[in-house]
N, CA, C and O atoms as a Tripos MOL2 file, in Angstrom:
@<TRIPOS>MOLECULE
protein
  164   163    41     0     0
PROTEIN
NO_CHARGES

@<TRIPOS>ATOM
      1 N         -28.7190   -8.8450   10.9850 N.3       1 UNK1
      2 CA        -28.8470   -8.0870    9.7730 C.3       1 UNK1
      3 C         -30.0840   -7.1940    9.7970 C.2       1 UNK1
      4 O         -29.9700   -6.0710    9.3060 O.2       1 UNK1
      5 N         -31.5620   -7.6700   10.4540 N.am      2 UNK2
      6 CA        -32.1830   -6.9140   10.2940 C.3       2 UNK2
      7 C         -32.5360   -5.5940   11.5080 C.2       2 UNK2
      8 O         -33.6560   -5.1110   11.6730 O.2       2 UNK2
      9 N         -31.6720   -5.3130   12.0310 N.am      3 UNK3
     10 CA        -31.4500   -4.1320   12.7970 C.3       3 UNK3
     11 C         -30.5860   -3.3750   12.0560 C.2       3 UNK3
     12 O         -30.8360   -2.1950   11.8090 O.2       3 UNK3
     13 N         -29.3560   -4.0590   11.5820 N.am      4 UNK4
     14 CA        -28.8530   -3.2660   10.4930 C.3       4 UNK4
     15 C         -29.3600   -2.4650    9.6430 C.2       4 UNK4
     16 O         -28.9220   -1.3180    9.5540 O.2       4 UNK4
     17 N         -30.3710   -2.9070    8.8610 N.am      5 UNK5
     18 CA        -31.4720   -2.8220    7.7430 C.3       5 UNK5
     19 C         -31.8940   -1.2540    8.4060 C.2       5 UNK5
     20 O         -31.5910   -0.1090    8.0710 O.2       5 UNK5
     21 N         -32.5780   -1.7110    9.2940 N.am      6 UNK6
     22 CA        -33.6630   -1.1450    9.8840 C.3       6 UNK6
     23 C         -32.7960    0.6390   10.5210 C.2       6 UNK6
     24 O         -33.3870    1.6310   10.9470 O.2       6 UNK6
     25 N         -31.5400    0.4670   10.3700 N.am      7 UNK7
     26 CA        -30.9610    1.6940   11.0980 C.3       7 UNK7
     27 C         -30.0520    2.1950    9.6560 C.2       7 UNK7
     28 O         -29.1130    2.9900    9.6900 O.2       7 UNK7
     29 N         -30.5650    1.5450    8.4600 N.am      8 UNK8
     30 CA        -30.4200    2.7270    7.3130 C.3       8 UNK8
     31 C         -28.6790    1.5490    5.8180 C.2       8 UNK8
     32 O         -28.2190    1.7710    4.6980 O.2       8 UNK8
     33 N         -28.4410    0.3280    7.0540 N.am      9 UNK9
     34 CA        -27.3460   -0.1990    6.1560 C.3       9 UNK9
     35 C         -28.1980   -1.1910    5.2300 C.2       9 UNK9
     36 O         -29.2540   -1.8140    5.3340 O.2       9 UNK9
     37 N         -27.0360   -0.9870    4.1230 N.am     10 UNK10
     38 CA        -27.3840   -2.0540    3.0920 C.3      10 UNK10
     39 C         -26.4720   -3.2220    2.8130 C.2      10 UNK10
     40 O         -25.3240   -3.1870    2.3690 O.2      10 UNK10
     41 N         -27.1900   -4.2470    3.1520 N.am     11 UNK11
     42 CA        -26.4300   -5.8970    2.7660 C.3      11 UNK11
     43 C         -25.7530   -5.5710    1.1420 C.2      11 UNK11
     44 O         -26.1420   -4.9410    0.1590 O.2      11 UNK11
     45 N         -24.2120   -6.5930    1.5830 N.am     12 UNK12
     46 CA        -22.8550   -5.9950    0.7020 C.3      12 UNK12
     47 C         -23.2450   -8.0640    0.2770 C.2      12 UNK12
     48 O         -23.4500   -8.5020   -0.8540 O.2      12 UNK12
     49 N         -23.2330   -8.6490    1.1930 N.am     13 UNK13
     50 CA        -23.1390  -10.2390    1.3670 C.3      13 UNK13
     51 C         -23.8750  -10.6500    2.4280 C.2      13 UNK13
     52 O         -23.7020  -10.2680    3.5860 O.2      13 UNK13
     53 N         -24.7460  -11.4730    2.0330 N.am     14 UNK14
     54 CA        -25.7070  -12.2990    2.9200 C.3      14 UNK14
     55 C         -24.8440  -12.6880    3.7340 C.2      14 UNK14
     56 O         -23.6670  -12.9370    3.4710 O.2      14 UNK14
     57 N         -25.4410  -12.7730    4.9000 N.am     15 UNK15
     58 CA        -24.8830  -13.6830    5.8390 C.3      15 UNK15
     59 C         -24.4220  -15.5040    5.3300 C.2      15 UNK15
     60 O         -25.2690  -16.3740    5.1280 O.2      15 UNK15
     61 N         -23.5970  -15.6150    5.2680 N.am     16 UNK16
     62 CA        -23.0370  -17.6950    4.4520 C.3      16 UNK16
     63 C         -22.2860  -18.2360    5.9650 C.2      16 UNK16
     64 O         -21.6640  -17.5810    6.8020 O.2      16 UNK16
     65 N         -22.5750  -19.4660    5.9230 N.am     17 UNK17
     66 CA        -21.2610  -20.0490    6.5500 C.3      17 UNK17
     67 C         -20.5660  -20.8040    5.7510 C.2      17 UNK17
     68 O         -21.0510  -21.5460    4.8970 O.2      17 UNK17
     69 N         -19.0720  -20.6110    6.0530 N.am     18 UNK18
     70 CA        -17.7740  -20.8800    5.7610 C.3      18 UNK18
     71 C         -17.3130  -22.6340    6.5800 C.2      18 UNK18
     72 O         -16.9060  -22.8790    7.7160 O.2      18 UNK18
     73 N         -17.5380  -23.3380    5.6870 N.am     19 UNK19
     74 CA        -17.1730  -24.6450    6.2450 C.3      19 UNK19
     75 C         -15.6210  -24.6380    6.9020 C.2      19 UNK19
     76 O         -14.4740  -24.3730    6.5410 O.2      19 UNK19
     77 N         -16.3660  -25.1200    8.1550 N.am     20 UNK20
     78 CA        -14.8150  -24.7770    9.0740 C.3      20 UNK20
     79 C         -14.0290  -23.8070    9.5780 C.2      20 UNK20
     80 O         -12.8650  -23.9620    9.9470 O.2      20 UNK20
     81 N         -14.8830  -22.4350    9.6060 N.am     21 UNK21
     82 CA        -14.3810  -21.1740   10.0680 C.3      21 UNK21
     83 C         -15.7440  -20.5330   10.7370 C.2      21 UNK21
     84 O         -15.6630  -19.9440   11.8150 O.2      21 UNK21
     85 N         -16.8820  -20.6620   10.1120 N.am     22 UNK22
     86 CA        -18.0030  -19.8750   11.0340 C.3      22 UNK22
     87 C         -19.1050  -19.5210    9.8520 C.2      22 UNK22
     88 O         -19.4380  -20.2290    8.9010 O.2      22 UNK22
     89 N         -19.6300  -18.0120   10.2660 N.am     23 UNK23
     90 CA        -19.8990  -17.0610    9.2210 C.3      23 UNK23
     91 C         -19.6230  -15.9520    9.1590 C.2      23 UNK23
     92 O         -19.0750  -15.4040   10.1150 O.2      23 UNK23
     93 N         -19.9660  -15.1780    7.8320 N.am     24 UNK24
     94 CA        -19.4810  -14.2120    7.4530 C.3      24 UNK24
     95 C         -21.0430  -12.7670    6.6850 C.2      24 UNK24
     96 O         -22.0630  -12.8230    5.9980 O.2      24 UNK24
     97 N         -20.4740  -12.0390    7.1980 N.am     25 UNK25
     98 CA        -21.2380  -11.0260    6.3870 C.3      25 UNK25
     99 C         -20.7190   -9.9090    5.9090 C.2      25 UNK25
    100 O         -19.5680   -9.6760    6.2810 O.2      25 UNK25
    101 N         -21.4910   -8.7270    4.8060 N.am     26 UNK26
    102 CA        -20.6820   -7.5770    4.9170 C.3      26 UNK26
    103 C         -21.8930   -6.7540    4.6670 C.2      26 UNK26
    104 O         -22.8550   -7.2450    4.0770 O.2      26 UNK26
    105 N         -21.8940   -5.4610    5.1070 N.am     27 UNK27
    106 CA        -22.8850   -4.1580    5.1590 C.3      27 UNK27
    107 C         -22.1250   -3.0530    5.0180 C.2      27 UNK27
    108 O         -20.9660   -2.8170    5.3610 O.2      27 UNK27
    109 N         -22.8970   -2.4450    4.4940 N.am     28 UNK28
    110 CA        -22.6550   -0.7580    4.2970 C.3      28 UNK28
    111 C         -23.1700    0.1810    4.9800 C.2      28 UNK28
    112 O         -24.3860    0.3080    4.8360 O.2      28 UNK28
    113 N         -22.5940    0.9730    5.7640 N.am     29 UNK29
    114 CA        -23.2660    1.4580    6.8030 C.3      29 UNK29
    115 C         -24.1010    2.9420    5.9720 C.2      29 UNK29
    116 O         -23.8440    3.1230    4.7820 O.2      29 UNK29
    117 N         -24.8960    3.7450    6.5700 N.am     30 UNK30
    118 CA        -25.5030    5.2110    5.8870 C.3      30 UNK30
    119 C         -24.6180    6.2260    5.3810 C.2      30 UNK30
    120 O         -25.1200    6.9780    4.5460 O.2      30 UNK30
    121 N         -23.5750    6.3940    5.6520 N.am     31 UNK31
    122 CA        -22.4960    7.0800    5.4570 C.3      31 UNK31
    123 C         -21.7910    6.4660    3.9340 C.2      31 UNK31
    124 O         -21.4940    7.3160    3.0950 O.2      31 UNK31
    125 N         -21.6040    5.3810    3.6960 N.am     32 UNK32
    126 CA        -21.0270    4.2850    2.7020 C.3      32 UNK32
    127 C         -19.4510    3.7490    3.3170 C.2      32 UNK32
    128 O         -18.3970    3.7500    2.6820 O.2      32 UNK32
    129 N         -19.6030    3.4340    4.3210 N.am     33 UNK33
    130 CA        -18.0170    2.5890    4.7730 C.3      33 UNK33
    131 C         -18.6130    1.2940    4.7330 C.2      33 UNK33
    132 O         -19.7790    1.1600    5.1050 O.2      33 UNK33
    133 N         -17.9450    0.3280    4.3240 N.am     34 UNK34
    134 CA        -18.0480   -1.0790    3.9720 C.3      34 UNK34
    135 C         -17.7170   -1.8340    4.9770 C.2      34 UNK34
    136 O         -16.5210   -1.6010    5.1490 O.2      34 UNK34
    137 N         -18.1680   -2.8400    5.9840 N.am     35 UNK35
    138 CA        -18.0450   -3.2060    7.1880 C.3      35 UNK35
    139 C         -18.3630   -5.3010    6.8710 C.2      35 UNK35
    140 O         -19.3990   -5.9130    6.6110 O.2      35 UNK35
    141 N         -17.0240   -5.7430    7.0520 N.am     36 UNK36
    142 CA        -17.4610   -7.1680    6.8840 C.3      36 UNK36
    143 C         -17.4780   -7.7950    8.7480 C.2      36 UNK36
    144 O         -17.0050   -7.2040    9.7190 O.2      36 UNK36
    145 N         -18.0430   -8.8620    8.7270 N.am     37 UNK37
    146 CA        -17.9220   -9.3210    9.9420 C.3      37 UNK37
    147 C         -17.9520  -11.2640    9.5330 C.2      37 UNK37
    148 O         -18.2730  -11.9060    8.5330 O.2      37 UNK37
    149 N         -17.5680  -11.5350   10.5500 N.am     38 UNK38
    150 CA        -16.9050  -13.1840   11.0750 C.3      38 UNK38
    151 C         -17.2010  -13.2980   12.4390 C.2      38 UNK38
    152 O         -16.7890  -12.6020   13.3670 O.2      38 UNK38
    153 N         -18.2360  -14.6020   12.4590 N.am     39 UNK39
    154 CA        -18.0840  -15.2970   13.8000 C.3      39 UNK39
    155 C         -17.3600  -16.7110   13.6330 C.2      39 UNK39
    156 O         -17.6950  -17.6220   12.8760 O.2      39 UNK39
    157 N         -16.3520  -16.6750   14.4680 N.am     40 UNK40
    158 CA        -15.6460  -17.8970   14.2290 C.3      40 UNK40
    159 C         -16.3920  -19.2130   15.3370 C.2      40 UNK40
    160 O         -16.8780  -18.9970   16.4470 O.2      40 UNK40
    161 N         -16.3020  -20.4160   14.7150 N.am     41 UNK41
    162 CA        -16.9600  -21.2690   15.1050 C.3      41 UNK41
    163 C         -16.0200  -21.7940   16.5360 C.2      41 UNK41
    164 O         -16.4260  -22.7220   17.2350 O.2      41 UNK41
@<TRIPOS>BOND
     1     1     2 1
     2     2     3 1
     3     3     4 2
     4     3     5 am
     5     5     6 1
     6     6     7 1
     7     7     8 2
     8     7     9 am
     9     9    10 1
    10    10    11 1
    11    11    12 2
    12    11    13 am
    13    13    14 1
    14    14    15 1
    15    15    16 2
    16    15    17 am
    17    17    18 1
    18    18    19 1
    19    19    20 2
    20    19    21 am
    21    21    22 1
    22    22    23 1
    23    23    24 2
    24    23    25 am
    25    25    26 1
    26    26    27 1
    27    27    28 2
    28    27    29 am
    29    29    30 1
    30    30    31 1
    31    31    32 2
    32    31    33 am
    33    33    34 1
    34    34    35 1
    35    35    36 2
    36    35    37 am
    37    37    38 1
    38    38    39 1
    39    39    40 2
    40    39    41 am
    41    41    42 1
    42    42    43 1
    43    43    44 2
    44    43    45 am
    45    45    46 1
    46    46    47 1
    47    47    48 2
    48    47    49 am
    49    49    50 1
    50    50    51 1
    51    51    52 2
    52    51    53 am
    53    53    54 1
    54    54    55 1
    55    55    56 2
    56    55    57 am
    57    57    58 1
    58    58    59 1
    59    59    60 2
    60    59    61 am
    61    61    62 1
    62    62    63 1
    63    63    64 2
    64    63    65 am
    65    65    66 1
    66    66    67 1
    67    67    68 2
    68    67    69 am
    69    69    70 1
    70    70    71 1
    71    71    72 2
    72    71    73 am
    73    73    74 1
    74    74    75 1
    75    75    76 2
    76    75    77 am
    77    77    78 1
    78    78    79 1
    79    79    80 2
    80    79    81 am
    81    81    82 1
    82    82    83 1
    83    83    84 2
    84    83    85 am
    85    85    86 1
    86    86    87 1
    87    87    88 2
    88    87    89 am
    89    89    90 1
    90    90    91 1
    91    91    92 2
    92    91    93 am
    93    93    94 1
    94    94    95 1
    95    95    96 2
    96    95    97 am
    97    97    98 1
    98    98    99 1
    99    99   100 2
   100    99   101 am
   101   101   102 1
   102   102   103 1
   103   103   104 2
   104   103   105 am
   105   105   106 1
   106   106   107 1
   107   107   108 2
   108   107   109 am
   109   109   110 1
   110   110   111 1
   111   111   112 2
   112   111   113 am
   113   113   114 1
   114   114   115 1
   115   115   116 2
   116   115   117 am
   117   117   118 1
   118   118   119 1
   119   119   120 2
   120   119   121 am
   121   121   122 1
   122   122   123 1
   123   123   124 2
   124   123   125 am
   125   125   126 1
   126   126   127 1
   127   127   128 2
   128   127   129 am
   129   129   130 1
   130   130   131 1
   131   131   132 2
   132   131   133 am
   133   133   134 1
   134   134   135 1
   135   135   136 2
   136   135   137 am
   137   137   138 1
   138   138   139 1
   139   139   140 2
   140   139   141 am
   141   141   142 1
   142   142   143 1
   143   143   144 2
   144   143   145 am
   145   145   146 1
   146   146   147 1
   147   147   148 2
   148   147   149 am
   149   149   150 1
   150   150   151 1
   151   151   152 2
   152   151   153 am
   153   153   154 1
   154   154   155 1
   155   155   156 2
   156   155   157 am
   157   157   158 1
   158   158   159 1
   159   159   160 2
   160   159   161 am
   161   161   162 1
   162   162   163 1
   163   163   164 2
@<TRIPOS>SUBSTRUCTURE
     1 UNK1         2 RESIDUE 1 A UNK
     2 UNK2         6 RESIDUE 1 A UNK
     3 UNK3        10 RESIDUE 1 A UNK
     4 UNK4        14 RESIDUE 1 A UNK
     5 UNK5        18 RESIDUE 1 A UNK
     6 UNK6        22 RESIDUE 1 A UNK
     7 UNK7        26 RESIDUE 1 A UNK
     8 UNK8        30 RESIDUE 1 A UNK
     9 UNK9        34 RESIDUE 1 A UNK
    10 UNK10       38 RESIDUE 1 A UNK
    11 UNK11       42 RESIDUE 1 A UNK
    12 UNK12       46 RESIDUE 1 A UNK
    13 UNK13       50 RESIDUE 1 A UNK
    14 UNK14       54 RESIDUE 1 A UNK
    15 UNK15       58 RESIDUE 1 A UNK
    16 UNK16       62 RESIDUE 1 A UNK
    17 UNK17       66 RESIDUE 1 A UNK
    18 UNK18       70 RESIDUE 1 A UNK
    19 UNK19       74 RESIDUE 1 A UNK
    20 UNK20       78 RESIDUE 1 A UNK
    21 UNK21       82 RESIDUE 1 A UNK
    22 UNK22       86 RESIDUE 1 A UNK
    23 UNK23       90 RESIDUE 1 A UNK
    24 UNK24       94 RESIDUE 1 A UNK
    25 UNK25       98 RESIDUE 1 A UNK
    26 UNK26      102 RESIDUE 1 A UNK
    27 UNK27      106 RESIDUE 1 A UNK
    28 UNK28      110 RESIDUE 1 A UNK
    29 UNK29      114 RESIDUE 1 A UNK
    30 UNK30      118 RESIDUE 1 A UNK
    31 UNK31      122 RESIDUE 1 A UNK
    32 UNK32      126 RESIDUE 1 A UNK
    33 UNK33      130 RESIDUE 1 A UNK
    34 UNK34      134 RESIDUE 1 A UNK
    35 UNK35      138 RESIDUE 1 A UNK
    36 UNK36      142 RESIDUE 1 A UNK
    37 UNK37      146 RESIDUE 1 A UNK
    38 UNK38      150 RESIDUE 1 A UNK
    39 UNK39      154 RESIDUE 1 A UNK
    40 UNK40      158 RESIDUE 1 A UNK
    41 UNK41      162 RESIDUE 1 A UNK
């Protein structure tokens, strides 16, 4: 997240983990497209 930050996006959802699937985040990139991501466990 904080390279994200740092190259202009803004946190949509903290990074959480999801009991039994991983975690999850979402950012907004400089432009405004909405970008979620999942690492599955």
């Amino acid at each position: 997240m904080k390279k994200a930050q740092d190259l202009g996006a803004a946190v949509i959802v903290e990074p959480m983990d999801i009991p039994g699937t991983g975690r999850f985040a979402t950012i907004q990139d400089p432009q405004g497209a909405i970008i979620s991501f999942i690492k599955y466990e």
